[in-house]
Kinemage of the C-alpha trace (Angstrom):
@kinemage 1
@onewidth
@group {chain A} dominant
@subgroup {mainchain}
@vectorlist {calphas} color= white
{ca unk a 1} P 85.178 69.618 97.937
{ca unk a 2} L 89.075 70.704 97.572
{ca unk a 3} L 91.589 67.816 96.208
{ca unk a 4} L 94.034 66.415 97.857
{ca unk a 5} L 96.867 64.916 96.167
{ca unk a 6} L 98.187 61.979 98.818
{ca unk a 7} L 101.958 60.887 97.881
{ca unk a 8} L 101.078 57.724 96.451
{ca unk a 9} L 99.825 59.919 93.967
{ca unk a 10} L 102.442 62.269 93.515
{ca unk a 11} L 104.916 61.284 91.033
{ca unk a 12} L 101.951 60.045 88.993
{ca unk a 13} L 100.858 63.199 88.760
{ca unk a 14} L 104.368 65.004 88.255
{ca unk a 15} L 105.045 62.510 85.070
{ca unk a 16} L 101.911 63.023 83.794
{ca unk a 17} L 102.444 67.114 84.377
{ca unk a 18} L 105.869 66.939 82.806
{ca unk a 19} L 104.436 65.495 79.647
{ca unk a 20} L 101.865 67.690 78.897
{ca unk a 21} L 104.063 70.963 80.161
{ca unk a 22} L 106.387 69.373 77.561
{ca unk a 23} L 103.960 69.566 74.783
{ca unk a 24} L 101.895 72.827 75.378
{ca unk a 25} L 105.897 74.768 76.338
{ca unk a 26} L 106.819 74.067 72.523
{ca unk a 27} L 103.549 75.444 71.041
{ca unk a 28} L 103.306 78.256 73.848
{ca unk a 29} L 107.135 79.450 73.686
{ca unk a 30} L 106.457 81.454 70.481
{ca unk a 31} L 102.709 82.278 70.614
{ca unk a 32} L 101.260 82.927 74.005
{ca unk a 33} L 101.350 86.344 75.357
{ca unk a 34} L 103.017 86.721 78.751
{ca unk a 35} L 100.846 89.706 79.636
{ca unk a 36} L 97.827 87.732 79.187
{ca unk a 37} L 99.463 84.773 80.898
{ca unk a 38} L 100.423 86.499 83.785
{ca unk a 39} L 96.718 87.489 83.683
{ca unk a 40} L 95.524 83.792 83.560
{ca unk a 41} L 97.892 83.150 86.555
{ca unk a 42} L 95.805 85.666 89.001
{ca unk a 43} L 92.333 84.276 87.768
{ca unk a 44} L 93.699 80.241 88.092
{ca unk a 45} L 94.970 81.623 91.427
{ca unk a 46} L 91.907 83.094 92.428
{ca unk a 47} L 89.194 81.237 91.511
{ca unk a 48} L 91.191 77.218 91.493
{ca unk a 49} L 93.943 77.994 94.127
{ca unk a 50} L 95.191 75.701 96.938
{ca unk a 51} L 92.010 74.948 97.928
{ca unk a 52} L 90.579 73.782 95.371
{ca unk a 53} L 93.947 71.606 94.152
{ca unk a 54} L 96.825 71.401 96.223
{ca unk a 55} L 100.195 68.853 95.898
{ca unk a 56} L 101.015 68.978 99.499
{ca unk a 57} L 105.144 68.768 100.147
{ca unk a 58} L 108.035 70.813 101.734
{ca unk a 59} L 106.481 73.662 99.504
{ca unk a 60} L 102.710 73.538 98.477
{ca unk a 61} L 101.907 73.690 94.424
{ca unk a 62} L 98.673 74.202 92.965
{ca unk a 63} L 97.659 75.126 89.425
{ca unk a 64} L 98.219 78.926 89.968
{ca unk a 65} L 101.894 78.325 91.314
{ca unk a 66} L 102.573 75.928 88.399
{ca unk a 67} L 101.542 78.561 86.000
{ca unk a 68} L 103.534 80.932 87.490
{ca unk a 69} L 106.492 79.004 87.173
{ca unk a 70} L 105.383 78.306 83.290
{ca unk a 71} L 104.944 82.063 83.074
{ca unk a 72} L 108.201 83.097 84.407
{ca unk a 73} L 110.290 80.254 82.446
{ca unk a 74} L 108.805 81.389 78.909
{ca unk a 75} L 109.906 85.192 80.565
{ca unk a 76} L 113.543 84.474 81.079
{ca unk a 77} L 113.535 82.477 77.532
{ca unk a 78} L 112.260 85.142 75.386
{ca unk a 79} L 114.261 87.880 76.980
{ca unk a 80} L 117.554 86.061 76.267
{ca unk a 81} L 116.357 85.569 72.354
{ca unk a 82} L 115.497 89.342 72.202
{ca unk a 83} L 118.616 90.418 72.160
{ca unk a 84} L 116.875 93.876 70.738
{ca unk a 85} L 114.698 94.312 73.819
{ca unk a 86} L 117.529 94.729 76.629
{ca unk a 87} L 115.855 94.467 80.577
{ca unk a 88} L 117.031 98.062 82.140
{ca unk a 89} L 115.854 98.463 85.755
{ca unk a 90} L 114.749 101.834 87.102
{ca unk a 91} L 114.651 103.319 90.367
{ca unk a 92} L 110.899 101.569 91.100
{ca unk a 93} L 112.562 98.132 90.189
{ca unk a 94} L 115.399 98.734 92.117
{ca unk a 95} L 112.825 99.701 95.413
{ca unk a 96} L 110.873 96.505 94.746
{ca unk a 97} L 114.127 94.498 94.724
{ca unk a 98} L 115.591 95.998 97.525
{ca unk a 99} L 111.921 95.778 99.319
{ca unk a 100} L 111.250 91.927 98.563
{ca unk a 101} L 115.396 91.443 99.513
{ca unk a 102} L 115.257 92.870 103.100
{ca unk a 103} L 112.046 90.662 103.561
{ca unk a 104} L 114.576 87.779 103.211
{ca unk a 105} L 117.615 89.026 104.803
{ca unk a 106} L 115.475 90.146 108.150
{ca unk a 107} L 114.230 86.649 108.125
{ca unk a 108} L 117.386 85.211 107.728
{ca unk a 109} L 119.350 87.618 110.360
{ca unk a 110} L 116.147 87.077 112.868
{ca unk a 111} L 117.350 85.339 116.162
{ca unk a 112} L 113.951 83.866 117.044
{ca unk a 113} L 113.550 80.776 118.497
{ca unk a 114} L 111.996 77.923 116.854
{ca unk a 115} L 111.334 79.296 113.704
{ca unk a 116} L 110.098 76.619 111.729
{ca unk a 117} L 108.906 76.841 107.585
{ca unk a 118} L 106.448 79.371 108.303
{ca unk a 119} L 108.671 82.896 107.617
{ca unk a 120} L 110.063 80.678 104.669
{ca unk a 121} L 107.007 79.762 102.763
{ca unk a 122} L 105.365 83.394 103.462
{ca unk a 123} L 108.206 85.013 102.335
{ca unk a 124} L 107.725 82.836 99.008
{ca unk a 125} L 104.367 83.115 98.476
{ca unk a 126} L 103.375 86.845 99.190
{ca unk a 127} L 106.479 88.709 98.849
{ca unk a 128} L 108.976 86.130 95.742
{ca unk a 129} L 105.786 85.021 93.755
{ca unk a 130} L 104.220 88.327 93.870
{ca unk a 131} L 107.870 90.099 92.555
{ca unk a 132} L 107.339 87.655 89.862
{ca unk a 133} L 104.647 88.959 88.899
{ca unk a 134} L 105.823 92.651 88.423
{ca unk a 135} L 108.555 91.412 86.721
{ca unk a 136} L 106.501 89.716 84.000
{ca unk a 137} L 103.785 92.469 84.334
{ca unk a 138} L 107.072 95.469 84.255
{ca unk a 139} L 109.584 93.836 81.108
{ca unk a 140} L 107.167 91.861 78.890
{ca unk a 141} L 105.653 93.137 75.852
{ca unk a 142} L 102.522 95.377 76.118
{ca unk a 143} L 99.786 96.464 73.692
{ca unk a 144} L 96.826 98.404 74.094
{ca unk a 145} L 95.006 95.301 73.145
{ca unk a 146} L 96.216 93.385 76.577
{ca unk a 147} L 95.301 96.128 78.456
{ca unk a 148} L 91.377 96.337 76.768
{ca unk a 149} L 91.663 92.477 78.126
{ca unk a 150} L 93.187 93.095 81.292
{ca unk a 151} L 89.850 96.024 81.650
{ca unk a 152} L 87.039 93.547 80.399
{ca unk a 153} L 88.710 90.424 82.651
{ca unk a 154} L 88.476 92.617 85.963
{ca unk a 155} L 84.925 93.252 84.746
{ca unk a 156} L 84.175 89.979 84.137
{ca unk a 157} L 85.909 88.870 87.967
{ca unk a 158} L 83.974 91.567 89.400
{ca unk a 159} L 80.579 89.778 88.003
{ca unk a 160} L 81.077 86.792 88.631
{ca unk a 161} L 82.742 87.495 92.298
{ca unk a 162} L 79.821 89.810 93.218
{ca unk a 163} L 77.283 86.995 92.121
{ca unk a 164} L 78.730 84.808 93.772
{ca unk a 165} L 79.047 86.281 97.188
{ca unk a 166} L 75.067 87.365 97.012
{ca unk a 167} L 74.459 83.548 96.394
{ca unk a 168} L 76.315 82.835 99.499
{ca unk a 169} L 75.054 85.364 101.823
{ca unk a 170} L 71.396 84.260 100.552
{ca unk a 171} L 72.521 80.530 101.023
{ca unk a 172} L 71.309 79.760 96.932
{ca unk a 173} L 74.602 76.806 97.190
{ca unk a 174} L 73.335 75.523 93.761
{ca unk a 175} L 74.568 78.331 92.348
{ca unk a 176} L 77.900 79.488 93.804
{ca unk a 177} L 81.166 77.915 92.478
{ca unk a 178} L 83.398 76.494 93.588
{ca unk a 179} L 81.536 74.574 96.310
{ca unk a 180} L 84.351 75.019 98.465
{ca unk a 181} L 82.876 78.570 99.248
{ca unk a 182} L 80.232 77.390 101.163
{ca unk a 183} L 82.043 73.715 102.248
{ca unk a 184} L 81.702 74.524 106.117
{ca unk a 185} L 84.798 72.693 106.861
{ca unk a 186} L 86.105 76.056 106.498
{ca unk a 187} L 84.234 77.639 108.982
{ca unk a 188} L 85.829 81.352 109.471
{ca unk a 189} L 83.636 83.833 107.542
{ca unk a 190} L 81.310 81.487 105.827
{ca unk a 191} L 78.106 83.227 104.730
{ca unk a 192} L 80.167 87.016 104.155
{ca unk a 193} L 80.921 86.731 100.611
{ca unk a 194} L 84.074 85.493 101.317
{ca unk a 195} L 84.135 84.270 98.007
{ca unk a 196} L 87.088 81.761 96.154
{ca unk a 197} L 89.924 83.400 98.720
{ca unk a 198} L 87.650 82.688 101.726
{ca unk a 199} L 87.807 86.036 102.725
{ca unk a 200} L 85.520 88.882 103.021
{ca unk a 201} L 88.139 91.695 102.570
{ca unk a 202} L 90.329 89.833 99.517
{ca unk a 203} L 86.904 89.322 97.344
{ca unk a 204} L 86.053 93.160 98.278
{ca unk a 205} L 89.433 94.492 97.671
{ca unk a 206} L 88.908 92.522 94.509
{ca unk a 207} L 85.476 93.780 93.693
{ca unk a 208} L 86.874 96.924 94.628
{ca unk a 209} L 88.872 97.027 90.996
{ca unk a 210} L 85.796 95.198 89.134
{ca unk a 211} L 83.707 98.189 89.935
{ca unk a 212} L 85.895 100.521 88.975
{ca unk a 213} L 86.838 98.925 85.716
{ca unk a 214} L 83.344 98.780 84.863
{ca unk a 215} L 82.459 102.405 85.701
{ca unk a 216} L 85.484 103.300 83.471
{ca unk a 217} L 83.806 101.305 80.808
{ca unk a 218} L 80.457 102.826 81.377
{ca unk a 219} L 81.352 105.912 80.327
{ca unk a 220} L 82.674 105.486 76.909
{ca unk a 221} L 80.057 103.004 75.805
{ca unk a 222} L 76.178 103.632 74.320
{ca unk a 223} L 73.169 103.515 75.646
{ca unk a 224} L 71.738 100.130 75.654
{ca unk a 225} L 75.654 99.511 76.653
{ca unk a 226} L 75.448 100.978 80.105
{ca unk a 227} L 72.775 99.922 80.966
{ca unk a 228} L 74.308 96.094 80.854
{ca unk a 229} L 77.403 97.827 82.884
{ca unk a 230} L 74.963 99.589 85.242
{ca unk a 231} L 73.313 95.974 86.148
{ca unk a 232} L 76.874 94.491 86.604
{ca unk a 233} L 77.807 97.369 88.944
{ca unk a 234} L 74.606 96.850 91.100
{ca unk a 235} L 76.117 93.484 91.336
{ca unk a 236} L 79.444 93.689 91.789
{ca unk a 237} L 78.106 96.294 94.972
{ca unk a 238} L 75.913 94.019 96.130
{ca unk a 239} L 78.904 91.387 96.745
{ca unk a 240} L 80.410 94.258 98.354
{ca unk a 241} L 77.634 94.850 100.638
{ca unk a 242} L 77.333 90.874 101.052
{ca unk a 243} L 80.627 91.008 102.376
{ca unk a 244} L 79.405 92.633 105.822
{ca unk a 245} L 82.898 94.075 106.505
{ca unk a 246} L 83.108 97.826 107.216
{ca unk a 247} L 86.493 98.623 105.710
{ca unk a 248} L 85.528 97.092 102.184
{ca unk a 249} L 82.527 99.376 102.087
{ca unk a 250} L 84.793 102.194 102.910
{ca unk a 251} L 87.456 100.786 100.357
{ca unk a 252} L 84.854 99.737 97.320
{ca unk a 253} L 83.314 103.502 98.031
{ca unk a 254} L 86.856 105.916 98.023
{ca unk a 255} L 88.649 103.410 94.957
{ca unk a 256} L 85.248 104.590 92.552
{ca unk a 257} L 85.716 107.903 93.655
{ca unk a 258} L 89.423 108.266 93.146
{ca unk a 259} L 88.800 106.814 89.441
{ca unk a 260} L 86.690 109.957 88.990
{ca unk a 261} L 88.242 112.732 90.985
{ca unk a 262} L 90.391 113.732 88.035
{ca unk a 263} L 87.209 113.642 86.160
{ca unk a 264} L 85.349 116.594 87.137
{ca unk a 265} L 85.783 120.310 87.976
{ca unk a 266} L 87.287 121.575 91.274
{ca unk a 267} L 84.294 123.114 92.390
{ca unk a 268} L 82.282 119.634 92.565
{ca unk a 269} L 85.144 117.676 94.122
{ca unk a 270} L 85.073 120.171 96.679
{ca unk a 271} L 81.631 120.075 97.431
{ca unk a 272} L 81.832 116.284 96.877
{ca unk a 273} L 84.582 116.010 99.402
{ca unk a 274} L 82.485 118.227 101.832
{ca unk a 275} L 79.652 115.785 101.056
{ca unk a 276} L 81.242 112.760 102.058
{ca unk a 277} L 82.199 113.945 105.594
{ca unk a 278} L 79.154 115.381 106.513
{ca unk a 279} L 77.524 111.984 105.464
{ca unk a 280} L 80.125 109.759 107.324
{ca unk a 281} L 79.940 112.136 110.172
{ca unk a 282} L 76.408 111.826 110.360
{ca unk a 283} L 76.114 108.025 109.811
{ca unk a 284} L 78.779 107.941 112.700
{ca unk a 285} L 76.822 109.889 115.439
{ca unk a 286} L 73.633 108.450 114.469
{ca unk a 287} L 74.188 104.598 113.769
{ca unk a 288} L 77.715 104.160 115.306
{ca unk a 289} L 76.303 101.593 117.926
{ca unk a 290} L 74.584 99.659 115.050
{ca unk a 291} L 77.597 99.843 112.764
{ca unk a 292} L 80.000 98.283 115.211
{ca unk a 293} L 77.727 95.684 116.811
{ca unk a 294} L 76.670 94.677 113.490
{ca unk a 295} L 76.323 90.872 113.516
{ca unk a 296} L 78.368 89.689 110.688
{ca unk a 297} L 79.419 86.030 110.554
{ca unk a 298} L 76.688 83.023 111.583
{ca unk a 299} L 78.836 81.496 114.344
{ca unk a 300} L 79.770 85.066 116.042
{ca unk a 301} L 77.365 87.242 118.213
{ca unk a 302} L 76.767 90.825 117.770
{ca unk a 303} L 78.536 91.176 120.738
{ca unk a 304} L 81.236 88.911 119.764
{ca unk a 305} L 82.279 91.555 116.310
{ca unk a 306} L 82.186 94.339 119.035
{ca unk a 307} L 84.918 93.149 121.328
{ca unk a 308} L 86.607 92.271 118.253
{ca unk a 309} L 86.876 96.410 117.706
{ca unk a 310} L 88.600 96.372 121.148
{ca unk a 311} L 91.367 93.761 119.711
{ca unk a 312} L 92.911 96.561 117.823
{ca unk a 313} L 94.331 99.036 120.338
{ca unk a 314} L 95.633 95.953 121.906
{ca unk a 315} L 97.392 94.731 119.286
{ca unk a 316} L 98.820 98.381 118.605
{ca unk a 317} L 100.375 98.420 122.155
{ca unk a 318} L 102.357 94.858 121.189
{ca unk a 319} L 103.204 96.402 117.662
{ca unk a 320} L 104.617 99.441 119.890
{ca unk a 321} L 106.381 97.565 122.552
{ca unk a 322} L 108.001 95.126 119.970
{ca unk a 323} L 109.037 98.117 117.917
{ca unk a 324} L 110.664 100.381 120.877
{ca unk a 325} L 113.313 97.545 121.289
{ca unk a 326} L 114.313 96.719 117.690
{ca unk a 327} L 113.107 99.855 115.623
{ca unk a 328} L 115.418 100.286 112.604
{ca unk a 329} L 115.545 95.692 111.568
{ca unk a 330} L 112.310 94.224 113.324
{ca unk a 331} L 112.309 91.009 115.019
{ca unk a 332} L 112.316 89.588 111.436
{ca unk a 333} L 109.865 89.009 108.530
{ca unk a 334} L 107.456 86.021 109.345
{ca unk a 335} L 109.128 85.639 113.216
{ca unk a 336} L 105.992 88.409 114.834
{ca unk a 337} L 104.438 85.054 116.349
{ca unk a 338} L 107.859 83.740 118.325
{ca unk a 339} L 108.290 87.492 119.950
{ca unk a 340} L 104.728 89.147 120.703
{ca unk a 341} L 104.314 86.970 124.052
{ca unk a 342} L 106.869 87.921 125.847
{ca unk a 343} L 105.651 91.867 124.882
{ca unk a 344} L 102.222 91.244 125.719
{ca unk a 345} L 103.545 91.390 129.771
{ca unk a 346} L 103.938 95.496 129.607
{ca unk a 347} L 102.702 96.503 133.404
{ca unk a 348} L 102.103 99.991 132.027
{ca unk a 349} L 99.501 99.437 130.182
{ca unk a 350} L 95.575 98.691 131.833
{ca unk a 351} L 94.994 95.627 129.122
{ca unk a 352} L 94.544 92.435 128.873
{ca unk a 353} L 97.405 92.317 126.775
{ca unk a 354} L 97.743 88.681 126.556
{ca unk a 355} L 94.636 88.172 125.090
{ca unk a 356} L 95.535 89.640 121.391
{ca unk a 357} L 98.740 87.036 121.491
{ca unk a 358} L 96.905 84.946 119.189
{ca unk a 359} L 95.774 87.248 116.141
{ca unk a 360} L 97.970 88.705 113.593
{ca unk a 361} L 98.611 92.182 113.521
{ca unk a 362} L 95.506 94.418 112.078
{ca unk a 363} L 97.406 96.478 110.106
{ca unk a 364} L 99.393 96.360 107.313
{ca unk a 365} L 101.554 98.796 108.521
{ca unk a 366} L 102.280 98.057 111.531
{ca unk a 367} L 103.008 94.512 110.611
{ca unk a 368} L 105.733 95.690 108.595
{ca unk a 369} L 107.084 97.952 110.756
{ca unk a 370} L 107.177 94.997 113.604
{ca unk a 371} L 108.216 92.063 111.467
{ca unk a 372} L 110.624 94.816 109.266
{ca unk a 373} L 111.825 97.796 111.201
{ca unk a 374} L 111.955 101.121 109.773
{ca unk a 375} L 114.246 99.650 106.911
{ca unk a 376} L 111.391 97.471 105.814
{ca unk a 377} L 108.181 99.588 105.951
{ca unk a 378} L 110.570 102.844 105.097
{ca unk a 379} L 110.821 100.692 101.243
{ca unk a 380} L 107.206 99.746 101.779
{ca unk a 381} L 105.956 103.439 102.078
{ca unk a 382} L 108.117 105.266 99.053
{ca unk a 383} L 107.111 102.147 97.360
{ca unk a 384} L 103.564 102.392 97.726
{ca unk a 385} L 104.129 106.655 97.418
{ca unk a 386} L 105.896 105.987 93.902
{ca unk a 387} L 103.177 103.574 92.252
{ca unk a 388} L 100.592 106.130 93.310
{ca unk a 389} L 102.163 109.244 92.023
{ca unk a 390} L 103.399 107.362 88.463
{ca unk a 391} L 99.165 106.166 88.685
{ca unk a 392} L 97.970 109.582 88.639
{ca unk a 393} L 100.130 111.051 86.751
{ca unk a 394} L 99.407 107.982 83.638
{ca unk a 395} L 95.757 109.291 84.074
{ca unk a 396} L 96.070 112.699 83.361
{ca unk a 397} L 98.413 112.495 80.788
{ca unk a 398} L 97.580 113.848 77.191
{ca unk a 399} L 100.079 111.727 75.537
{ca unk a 400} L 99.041 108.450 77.078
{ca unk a 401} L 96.374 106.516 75.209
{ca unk a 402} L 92.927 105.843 76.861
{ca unk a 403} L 93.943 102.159 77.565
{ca unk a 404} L 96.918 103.623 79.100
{ca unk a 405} L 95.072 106.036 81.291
{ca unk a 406} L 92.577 103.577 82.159
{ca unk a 407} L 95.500 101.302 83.745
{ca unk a 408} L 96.271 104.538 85.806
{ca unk a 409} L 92.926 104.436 87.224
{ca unk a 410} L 93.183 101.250 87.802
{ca unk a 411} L 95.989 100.694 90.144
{ca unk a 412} L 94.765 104.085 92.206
{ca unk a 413} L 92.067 102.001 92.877
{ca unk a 414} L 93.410 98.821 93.484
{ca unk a 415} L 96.184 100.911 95.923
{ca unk a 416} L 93.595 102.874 97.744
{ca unk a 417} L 91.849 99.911 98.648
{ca unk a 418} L 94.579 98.048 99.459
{ca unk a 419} L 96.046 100.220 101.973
{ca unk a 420} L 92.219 101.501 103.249
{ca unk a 421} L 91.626 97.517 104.229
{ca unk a 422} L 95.439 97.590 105.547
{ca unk a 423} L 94.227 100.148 108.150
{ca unk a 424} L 92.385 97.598 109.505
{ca unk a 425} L 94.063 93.976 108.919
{ca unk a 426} L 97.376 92.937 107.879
{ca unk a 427} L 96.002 92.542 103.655
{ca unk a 428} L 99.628 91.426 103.112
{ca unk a 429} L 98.893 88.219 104.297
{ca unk a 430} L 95.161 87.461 102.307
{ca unk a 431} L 95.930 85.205 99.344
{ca unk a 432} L 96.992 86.742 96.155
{ca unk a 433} L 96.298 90.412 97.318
{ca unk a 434} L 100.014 91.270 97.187
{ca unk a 435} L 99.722 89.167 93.786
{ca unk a 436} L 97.310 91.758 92.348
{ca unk a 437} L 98.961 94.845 93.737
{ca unk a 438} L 102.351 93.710 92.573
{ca unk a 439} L 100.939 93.117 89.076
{ca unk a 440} L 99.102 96.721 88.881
{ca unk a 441} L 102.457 97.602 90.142
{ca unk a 442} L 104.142 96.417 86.658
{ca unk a 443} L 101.735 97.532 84.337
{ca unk a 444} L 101.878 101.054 85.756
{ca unk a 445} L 105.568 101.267 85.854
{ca unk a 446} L 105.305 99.699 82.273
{ca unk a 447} L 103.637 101.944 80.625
{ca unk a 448} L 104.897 105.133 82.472
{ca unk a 449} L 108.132 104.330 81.475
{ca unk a 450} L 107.054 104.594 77.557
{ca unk a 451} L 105.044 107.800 78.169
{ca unk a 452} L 101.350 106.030 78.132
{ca unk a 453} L 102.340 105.414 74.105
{ca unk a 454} L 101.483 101.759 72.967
{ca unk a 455} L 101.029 99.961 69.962
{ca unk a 456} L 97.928 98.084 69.044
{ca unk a 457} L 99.252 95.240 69.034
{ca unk a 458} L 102.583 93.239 69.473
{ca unk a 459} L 102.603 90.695 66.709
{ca unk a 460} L 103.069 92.989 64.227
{ca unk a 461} L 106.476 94.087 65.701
{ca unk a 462} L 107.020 90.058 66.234
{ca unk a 463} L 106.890 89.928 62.363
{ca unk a 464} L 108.713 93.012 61.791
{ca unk a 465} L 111.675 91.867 64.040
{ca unk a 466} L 111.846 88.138 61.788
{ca unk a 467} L 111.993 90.132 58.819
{ca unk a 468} L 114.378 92.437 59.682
{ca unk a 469} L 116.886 89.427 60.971
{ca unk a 470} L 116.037 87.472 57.563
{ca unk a 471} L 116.915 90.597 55.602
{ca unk a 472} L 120.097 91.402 57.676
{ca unk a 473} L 120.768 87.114 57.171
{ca unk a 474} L 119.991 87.232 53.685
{ca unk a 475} L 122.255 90.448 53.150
{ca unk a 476} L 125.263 89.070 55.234
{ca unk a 477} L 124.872 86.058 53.198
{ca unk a 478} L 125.248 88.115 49.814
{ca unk a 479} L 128.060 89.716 50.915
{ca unk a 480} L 130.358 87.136 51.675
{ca unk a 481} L 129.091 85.395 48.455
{ca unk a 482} L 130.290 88.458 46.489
{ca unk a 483} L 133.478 88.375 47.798
């Protein structure tokens, strides 16, 4: 069962917090790497997040948003001591900026009625939290040993997600934690492999990266090695397949691909690429009625997940209507829900318009584009264009170390299937998928912007740097004793 802090308890709790984040700040201001914190932040998040713990006031904290907070105070204190590491933005941190800016201003400039904390609090916890995130993930200090750790804990996620949601959808509740995954006080998509987030397509888009950072592993390992990563790729594809949700199969299958396309001659990607259409083409005409009346969750019909197909065009007609009248600002970011009504009465169209009022938009996209206006999803696109050219171009580089590449791969996969899923739901909303994304974001611009070439590890340069000032101390010292 998720906890529930009540208010009696709360500044119990906040004393109690402020000791201990007293202690553990003095020993962790000098020794913990933020890399690896910020890493610790998206596992917390995902596996112990709101539900699980929650402190429930103006703005919801849980352990994950505490640690973030830790994370980005030990940032902004080392980067004012290294006076020898100076923070220069480029033109991707300028995008992100002016991206995760406009968010704000076309909230604030929005004239809808009744607003409430909703556009507030999203724009806080997927679009200012998530910026953190690059920012740690972009100006902190990097090794090739944090990214090794970064590979093995996306291997070790994938396991234990893709066990976890083949527990669930075979109903074995001793053995899936936590036991809020199958707590059916949270009814909507229980029994897909919704997994921590609760969601079928955020623990796919995450199993999505597992897979491919065990595949990447795979390959450079020895015998009796593979065959452990082949078992944990069977699975980490079985959660996928536990998941029952079309656009993660599509997702998990074209992020493992793109990993390898780079991989192997022209010839074969060719023929692979032929391949893959015929197959899809074939699956299409011969189980397309199967595929999209496929009964997915236990307390929706067969029927039911078909006329949820027929939401979409629907909900493309509001996104269209909405966007005619304000195309360059958007009604405002979090503000789609005060506006789509009065859209939903287009005459000109033969649907039931009305009856998609309720559901967010189902594409990332398009949500965007409504809430944002060209300005908005204009950022959103070069943004998204930029991570994935830097990506590929970190992966075939011959200067770039394997870690290096590997972290290339990486975010192509972790992009793809974030904007393959975004074709079909607004992702930008799932907890902690714009957490992830922003993060890959980071570590790609990171090391593309030192050529792929790491050290092995930081604290040697951390020891380096103290000598160096004790030297120049001890000379300055010397001198003005000499004269």
């Amino acid at each position: 069962m998720p906890i529930r802090c009540r208010s009696g308890l709360l500044e119990f709790l906040g004393l109690l917090f402020a000791l201990a984040a007293g202690v553990w700040g003095i020993y962790l201001a000098h020794r913990v790497s933020l890399q690896l914190l910020a890493l610790v932040v998206l596992i917390v998040g995902t596996v112990f997040g709101p539900v699980f713990f929650a402190i429930n006031g103006p703005i919801q904290f849980s352990i994950d948003r505490i640690l973030w907070f830790v994370m980005l105070g030990l940032f902004a204190l080392r980067s004012l001591r290294d006076r020898t590491r100076p923070i220069e933005l480029n033109r991707m941190d300028w995008l992100i900026v002016a991206f995760v800016g406009w968010l704000l201003l076309s909230m604030v400039i929005s004239d809808a009625p009744q607003a409430g904390p909703e556009p507030l609090a999203r724009w806080i916890f997927y679009a200012l939290l998530p910026m953190g995130m690059y920012i740690v993930a972009r100006f902190a200090r990097l090794s090739r040993f944090e990214l090794r750790v970064v590979q093995r804990s996306f291997i070790g996620l994938g396991i234990y997600l893709g066990l976890t949601a083949l527990a669930e959808k075979a109903e074995l509740k001793s053995l899936v934690f936590p036991r809020f995954i199958i707590d059916p006080e949270y009814i909507e998509f229980l029994g897909r492999g919704r997994g921590p987030l609760l969601n079928p397509t955020g623990n796919g888009f995450l199993l999505s990266i597992g897979i491919a950072a065990m595949l990447l592993a795979f390959q450079h390992r020895s015998r009796f090695a593979r065959l452990g990563y082949g078992i944990a790729m069977l699975a980490a594809a079985g959660g996928v397949f536990a998941t029952l949700t079309r656009s993660v199969w599509i997702a998990a299958i074209a992020a493992v691909s793109l990993t390898q396309f780079n991989r192997i001659s022209r010839g074969i990607r060719i023929w692979a690429v032929v391949t893959s259409l015929v197959l899809a083409g074939g699956l299409a005409i011969g189980f397309g009625d199967q595929i999209l009346n496929l009964k997915r969750d236990k307390n929706l019909s067969a029927s039911a997940a078909a006329d949820s197909i027929a939401l979409r065009p629907m909900l493309a007609v509001i996104a269209w209507e909405m966007f005619k009248e304000r195309p360059l600002t958007g009604v405002g970011y979090g503000h789609y829900f005060a506006f789509n009504q009065q859209y939903a009465k287009a005459t000109e169209w033969e649907m039931p318009l009305r009856t998609a009022t309720s559901y967010h938009q189902h594409n990332v996209l398009l949500s965007y584009l409504v809430d944002t206006g060209l300005i908005g999803a204009g950022l959103w696109i070069i943004m998204a264009i930029g991570w994935g050219m830097k990506a590929w171009q970190i992966s075939r580089s011959s200067s770039a170390c394997p870690e290096a590449q590997n972290i290339g791969l990486l975010m192509i996969a972790t992009l793809s299937s974030y904007l393959l899923n975004g074709m079909f739901q607004d992702v930008s909303i799932i907890p902690m998928l714009n957490m992830y994304l922003f993060y890959f974001a980071g570590l790609t611009v990171a090391v593309d912007s030192v050529d792929g070439r790491l050290p092995e590890r930081n604290y040697a340069d951390r020891r380096r740097a103290v000598v160096d000032r004790r030297a120049a101390g001890a000379m300055e010292m010397k001198t003005v004793s000499s004269r």
